[in-house]
LUMVOGU-45777 format. One record per residue (C-alpha): x negated, y negated, z negated. Coordinates in steps of 0.05 Angstrom, whole numbers, plus 32768, in hexadecimal, padded with zeros to 4 digits. Example, Ala and Ser with C-alpha at 12.3 -4.5 7.8 and 13.67 -1.06 7.14 Angstrom:
2
7F0A805A7F647EEF80157F71
END
This chain:
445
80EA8464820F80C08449824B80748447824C80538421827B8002843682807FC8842B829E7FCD83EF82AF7FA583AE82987FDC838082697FCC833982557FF3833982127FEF82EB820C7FF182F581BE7FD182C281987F8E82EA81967F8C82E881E57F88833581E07F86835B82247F7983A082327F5583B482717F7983F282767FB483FF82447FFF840D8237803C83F682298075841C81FF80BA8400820580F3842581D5813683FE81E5813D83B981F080F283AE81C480A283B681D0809783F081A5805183F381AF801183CB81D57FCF83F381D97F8E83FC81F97F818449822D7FB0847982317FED847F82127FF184C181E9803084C181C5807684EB81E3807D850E821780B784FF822880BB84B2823B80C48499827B8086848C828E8073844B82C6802A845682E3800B840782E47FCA841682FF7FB383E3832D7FF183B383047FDF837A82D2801E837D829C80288338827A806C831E8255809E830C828E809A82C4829780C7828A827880EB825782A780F1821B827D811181E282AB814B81F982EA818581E48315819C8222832D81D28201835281A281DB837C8198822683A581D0820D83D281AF81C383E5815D81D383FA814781AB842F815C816D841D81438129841580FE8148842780DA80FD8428810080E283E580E280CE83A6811480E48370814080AD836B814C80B083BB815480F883AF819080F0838481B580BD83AC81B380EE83E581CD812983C18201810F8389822C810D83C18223815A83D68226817283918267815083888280818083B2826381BA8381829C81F1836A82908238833F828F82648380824F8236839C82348237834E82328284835282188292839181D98256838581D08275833B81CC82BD8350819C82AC838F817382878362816C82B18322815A82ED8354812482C48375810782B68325810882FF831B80EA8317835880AD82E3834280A782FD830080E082DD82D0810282FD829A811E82C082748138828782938158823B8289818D821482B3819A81CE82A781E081C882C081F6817882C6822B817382FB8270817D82F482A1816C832682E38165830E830881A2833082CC81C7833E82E3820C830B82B7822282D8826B821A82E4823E822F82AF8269827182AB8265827A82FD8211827582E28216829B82A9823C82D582CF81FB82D2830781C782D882D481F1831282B481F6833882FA81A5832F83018191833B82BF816C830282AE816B82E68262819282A582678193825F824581BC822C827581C181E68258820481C9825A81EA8185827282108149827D821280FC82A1823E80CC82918218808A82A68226807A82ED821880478319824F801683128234800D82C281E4800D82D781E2805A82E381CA807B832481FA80B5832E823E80A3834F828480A7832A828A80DF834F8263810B8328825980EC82DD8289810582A582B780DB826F828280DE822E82B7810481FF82C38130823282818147823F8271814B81F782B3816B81EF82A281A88229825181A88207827481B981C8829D81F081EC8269820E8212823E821881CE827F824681B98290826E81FA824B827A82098212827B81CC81F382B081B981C582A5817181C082E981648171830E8170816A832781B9819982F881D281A782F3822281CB82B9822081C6827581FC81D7822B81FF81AA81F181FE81CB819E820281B08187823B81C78139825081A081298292817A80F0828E816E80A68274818A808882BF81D280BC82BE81DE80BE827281F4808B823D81C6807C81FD8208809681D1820D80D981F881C780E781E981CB80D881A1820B8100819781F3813781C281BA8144819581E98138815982178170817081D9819D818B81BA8198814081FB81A18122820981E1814781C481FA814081A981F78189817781DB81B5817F819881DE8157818A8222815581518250812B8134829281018101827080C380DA829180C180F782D380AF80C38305809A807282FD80DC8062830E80FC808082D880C8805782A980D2801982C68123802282BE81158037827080F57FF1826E81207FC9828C81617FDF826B81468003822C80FF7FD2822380D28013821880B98050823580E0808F823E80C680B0820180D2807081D28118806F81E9812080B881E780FC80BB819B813280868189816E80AF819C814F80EB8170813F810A81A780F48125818C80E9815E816980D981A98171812281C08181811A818881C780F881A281FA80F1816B823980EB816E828980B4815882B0808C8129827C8063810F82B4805980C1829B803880C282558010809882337FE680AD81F48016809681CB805080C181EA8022810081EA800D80F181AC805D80ED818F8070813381C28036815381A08043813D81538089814C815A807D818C817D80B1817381B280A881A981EF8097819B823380B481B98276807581B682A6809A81B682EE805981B48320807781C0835A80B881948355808B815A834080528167837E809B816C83B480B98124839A806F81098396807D80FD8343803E810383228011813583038031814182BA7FEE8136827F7FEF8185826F7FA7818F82557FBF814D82218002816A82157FE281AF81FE7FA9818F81D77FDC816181B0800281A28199803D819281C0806281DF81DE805A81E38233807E8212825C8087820A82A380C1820282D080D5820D8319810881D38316814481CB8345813781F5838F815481B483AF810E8199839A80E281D4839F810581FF83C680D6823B83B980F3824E837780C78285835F80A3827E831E806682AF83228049827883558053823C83228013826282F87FE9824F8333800682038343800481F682F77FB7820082F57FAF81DD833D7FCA81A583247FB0819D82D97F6B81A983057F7A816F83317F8D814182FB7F4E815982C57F1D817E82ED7F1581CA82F37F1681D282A17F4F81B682957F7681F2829B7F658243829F7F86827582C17F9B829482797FB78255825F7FDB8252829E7FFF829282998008827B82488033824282648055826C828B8066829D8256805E8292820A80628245821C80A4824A823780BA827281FE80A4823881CD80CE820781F7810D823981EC81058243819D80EF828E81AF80A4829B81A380B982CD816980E082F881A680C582E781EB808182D0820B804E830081EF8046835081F38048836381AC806D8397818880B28382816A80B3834F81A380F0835781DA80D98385821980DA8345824A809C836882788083835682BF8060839282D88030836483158017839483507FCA837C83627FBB83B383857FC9839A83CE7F9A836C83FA7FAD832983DA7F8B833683947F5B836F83B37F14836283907F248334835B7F088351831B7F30832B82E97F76833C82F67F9782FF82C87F6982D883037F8B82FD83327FCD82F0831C7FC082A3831A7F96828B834D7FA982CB837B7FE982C383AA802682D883928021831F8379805F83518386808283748336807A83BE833B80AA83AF830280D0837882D780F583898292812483708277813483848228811183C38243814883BD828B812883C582D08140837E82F48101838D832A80E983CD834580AD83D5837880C0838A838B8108838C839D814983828369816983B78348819E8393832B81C1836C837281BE837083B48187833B83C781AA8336840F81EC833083F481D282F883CC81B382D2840981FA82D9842A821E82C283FE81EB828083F181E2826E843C8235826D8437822F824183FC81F48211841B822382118452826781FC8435823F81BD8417821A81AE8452
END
């Protein structure tokens, strides 16, 4: 058993309950126990002093592209379309070796920020390029991170009104056929799982209208979740109305693509009516601040989203367009942003770190596991240090989390597992890791 005490927690229950000064009791893999003062049970734990810490559930990434680690820097003046077109070409050139060395940089970076649980949506493919999503799989399983990678797909390309080039767009059976077979190799349904599988076709401008529809066929048929890029920029709209005649979410409704087992990326063009059908069909939301403020997309509605009832979690998005990477810091962009679009009520700092947390684990199908500190619920903890100059005088320490800069983990657990310790890894070598991607960036380059 672990106890982690005196420290304040933000539980992020449904009853907002925080403690100004409580503890934490982990026994295996499970939060045992959540209380207010000192902890006066055994002895004999192993005991973590958190004064001067705020403990909250370790966040959720929601939207990724871990293999994007190995291409920051470029296209720094593109919109998204412009974006693409300049690095199709470089990821055609992705293998398993570059996969593993851009998942393993990036999942450390999410942990050393704060994340426990994290999403890849995996779309290209290059034909000889060796097995992918287990190169990803094996990264997050050397860091410690909980896992969902999306097995995504593109087989639209530009020759047939698509944007990618051949070079990087699958046969449709085929990638059905590999979805299918990564759902076997790799799925996990079972409680406390680190690993599962979402469907995950790209995007209405790289993917045909029949691989979405039998995507979410096979998805629902094997029991998982399906996520996509949907309504990012006004490009993307105006493309969904010229080929499709509607609006992303029309076309996306009329593929089956709604419901509360589809969670979307980005969501940054809605009307009422499309707000109105996310939050009806509770149809989750990646929020992706950052991403969307480096291609100049948008601000995404969030304040509407939430008030419809439809489930937000936030995202870093590919590092090849927000080449930071670190989670904890999406809290504060999140709430800059809603503030910009809505004013300075449009979002608190504790529904921030809600999007961050049990948001996320909506968007997953997890709320009864992840995203809250509650007894029965998995030990996914971020132990943040607010004792140092940054976050100095700040009386509310969920305040100081937020709006502070980015505050250093005394400690992140995972299933009860030390990932972080006093800021650094304890799982890889963090230098090893930046080797090993500047070799990767490299070889593209």
């Amino acid at each position: 058993m672990i106890v982690i005490e005196r420290c304040a927690i933000a539980t992020v229950d449904a009853a907002g309950t925080e403690h100004t000064e409580g503890h934490i009791v982990v026994a295996g893999d499970r939060i045992a126990a959540v209380g207010a003062g000192p902890y006066r049970g055994d002895a004999s734990v192993t005991r973590v002093d958190g004064r001067g810490c705020l403990a909250t559930p370790g966040l959720v990434n929601t939207h990724h592209h871990l293999y994007q680690w190995a291409t920051r820097g470029y296209a720094q003046q593109e919109i998204l379309f412009g974006w693409l077109r300049e690095l199709y070409p470089v990821w055609a050139r992705l293998d398993a070796g570059i996969v593993h060395a851009a998942a393993a940089a990036g999942l450390a970076q999410l942990a050393l920020t704060g994340c426990t649980t994290s999403t890849d949506h995996h779309y290209v493919f290059p034909r000889g390029g060796g097995d992918l999503l287990a190169a990803e799989i094996d990264a997050a399983t050397a860091v410690g991170l909980r896992f969902h990678p999306c097995r995504g797909s593109m087989d639209l390309s530009v020759k047939d009104g698509g944007l990618p080039p051949d070079s990087v767009v699958e046969d449709t059976d085929a990638a059905l056929a590999a979805t299918k077979d990564a759902i076997d190799r790799f799925h996990d349904p079972s409680p406390g799982a680190m690993v599962r599988i979402a469907v995950a076709p790209c995007s209405p401008f790289s993917v045909t209208p029949r691989l979405m529809r039998e995507a979410a066929d096979l998805a629902r048929g094997e029991g998982v979740r399906l996520h996509t890029h949907l309504a990012e920029t006004v490009e993307e709209e105006g493309y969904c109305r010229e080929v499709h005649g509607c609006t992303p979410v029309q076309y996306a409704e009329s593929l089956g693509w709604l419901g509360d087992d589809v969670w979307l990326a980005h969501t940054v063009h809605l009307d009422a009516e499309a707000i109105g059908r996310l939050g009806a069909t509770g149809t989750g939301v990646a929020h992706c601040p950052s991403s969307n403020g480096r291609l100049g997309a948008g601000i995404a509605p969030v304040r509407d989203l939430l008030d419809a009832g439809a489930p937000v979690g936030l995202g870093v998005d590919g590092a090849a367009s927000q080449e930071a990477g670190q989670l904890g810091a999406e809290l504060r962009q999140a709430l800059y942003l809603a503030r910009l679009r809505g004013g300075p009520a449009a979002l608190t700092a504790r529904e921030s770190l809600a999007l961050g947390t049990i948001g996320g684990a909506r968007c997953l199908g997890r709320a009864d596991e992840l995203g809250s500190l509650e007894p029965g619920k998995l030990a996914d903890i971020a132990l943040w240090d607010l004792s140092g100059l940054g976050h100095a005088g700040i009386a509310d320490p969920v305040a100081a989390l937020v709006l502070g800069p980015p505050a250093p983990l005394r400690l992140l657990l995972v299933g009860g597992r030390a990932v972080v310790q006093d800021g650094a890894l304890s799982t890889v070598d963090e230098a090893g890791l930046a080797t090993a991607l500047a070799r990767a960036a490299k070889e593209l380059r």
